[in-house]
Backbone as ProteinMPNN parsed JSONL, in Angstrom:
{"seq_chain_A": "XXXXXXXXXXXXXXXXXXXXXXXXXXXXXXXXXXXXXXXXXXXXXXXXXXXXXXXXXXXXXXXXX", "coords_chain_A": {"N_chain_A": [[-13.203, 17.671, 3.171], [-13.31, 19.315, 0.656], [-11.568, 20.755, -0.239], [-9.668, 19.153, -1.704], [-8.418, 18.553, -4.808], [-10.34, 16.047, -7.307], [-8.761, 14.264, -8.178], [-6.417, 14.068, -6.373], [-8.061, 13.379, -4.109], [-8.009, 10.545, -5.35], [-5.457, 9.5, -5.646], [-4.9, 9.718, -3.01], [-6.703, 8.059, -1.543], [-6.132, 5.371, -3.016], [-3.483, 4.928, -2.07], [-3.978, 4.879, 0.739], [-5.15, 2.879, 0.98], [-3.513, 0.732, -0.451], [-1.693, 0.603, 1.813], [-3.09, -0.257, 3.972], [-3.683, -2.789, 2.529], [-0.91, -3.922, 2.393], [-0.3, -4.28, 5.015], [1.707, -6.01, 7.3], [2.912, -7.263, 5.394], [4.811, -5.746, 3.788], [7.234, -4.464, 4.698], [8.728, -2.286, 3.766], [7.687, -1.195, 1.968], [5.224, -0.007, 3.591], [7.136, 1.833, 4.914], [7.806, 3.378, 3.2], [5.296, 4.815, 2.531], [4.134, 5.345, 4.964], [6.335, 7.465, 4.828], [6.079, 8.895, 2.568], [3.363, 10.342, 3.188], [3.825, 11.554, 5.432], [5.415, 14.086, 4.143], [3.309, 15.181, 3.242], [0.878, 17.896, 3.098], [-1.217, 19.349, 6.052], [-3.661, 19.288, 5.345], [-4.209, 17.05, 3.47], [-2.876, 14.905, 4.817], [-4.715, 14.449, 6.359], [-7.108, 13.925, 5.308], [-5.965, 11.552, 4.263], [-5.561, 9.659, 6.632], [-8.007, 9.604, 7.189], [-9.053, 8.224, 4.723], [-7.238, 6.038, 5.416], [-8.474, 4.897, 7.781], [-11.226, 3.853, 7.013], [-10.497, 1.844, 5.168], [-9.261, 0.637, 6.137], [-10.952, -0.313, 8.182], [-13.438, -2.006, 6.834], [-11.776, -3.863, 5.815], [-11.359, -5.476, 7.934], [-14.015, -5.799, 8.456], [-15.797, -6.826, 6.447], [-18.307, -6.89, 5.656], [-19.363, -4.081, 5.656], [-18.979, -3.064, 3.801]], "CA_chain_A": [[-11.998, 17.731, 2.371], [-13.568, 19.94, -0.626], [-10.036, 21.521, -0.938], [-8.779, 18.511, -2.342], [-9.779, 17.647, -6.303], [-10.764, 14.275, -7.368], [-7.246, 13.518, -8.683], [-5.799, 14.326, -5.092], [-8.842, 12.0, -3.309], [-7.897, 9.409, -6.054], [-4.206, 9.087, -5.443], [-4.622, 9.402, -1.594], [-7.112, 7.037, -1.401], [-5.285, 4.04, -3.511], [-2.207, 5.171, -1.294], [-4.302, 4.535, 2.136], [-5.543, 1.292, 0.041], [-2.505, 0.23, -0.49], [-1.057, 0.521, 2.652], [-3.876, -1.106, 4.665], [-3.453, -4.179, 2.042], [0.499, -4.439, 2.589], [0.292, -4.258, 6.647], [2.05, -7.052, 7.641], [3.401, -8.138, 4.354], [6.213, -5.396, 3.265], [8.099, -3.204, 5.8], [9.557, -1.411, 2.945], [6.34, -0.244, 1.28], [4.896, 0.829, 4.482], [7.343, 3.124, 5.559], [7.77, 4.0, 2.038], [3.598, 5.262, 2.36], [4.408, 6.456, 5.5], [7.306, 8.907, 4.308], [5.263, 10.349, 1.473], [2.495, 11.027, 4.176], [4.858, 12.842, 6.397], [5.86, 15.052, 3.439], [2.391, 15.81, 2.501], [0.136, 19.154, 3.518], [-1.969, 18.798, 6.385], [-5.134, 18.665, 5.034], [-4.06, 16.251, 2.298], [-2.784, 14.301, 5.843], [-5.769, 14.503, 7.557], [-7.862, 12.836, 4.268], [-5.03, 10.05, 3.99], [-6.322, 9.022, 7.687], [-9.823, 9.355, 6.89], [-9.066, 6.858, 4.071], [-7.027, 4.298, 5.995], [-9.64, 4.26, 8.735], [-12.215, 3.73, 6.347], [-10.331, 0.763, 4.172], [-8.658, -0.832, 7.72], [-12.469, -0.924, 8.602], [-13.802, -2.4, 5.69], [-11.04, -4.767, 5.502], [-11.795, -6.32, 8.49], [-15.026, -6.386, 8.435], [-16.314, -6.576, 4.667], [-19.874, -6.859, 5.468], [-20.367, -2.812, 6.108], [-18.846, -2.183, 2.373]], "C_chain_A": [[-12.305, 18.247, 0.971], [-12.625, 20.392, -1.175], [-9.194, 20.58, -1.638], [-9.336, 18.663, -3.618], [-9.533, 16.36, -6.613], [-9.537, 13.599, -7.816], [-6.642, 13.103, -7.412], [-6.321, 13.026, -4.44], [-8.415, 10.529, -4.043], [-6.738, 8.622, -5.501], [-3.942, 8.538, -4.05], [-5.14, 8.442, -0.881], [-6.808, 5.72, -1.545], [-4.056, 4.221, -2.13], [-2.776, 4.5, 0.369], [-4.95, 2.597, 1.635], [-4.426, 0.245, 0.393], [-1.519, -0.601, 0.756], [-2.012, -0.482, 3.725], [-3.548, -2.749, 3.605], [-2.054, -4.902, 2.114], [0.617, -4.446, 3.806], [0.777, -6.011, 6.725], [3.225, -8.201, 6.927], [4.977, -7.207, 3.637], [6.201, -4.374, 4.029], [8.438, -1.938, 4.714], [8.784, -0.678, 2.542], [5.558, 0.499, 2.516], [5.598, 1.986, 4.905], [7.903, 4.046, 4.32], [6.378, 5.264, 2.067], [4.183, 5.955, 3.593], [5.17, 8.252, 5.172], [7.067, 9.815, 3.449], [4.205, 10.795, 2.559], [2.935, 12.182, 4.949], [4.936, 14.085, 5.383], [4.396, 15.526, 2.939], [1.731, 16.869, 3.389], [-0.851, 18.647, 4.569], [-3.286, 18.483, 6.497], [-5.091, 17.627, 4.502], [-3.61, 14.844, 3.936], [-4.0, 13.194, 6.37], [-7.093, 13.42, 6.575], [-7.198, 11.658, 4.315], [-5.334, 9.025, 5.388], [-7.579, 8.58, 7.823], [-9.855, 7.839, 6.133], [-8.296, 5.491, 4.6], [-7.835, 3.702, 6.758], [-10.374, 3.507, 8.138], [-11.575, 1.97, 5.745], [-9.467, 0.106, 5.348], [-9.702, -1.206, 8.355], [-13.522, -1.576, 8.012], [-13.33, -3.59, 5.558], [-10.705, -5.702, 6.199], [-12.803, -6.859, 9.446], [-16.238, -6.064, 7.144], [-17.76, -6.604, 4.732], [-20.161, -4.808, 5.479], [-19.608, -2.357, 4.772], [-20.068, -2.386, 2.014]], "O_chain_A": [[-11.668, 17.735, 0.05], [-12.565, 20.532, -2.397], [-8.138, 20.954, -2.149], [-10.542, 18.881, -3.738], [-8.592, 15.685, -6.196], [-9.425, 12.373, -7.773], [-6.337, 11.92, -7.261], [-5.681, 12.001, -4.209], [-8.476, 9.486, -3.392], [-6.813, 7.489, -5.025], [-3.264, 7.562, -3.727], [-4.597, 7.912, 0.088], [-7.022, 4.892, -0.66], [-4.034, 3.338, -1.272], [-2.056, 3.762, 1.042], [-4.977, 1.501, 2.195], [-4.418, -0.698, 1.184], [-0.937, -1.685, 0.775], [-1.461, -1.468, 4.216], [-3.177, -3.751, 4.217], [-1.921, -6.116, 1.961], [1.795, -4.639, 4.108], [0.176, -6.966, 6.232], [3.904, -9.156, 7.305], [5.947, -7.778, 3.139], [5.335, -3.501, 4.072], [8.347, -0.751, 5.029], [8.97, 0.535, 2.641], [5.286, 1.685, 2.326], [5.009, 3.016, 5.234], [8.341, 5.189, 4.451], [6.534, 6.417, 1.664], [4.709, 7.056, 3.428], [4.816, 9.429, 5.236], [7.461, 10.977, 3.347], [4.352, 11.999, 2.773], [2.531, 13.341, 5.049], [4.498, 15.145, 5.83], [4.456, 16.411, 2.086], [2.041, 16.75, 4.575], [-1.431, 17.604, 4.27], [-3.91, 17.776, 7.288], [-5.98, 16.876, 4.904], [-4.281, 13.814, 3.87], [-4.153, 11.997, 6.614], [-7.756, 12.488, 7.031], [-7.886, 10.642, 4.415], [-5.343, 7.801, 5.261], [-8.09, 7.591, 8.348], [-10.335, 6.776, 6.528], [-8.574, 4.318, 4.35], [-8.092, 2.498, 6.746], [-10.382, 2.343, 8.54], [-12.287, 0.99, 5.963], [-9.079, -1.056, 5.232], [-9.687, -2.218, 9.056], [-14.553, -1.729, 8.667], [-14.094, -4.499, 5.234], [-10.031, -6.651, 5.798], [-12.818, -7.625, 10.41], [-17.192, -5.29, 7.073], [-18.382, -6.296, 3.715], [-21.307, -4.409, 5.272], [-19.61, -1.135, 4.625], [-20.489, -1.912, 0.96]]}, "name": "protein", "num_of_chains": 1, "seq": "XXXXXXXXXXXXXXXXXXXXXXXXXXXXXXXXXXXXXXXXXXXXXXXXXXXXXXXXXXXXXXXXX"}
């Protein structure tokens, strides 16, 4: 994902953050995160998956941060 710049990885990252830390807890904010996802480019997509994997795998199982 070199085509992004570090602002891009920043935002999309908190955003996949985010959303892995509200599963369960607000409907509204999820499909809020969803709906900007949808509207985004699909590389910028394809990173925003990378990062939920990454922080929904992390998050439940904190030993491999």
């Amino acid at each position: 994902m070199s085509d992004l710049t570090e602002k891009q990885k920043e935002f999309v990252d908190d955003l996949a953050m985010q959303q892995v830390n509200s599963m369960n807890n607000d409907d509204v904010f999820i499909h809020a995160v969803e709906q900007k996802v949808n509207e985004m480019e699909t590389h910028v997509k394809e990173y925003f998956h990378q990062r939920l994997h990454f922080h929904r795998k992390n998050k439940n199982n904190p030993s491999t941060k």
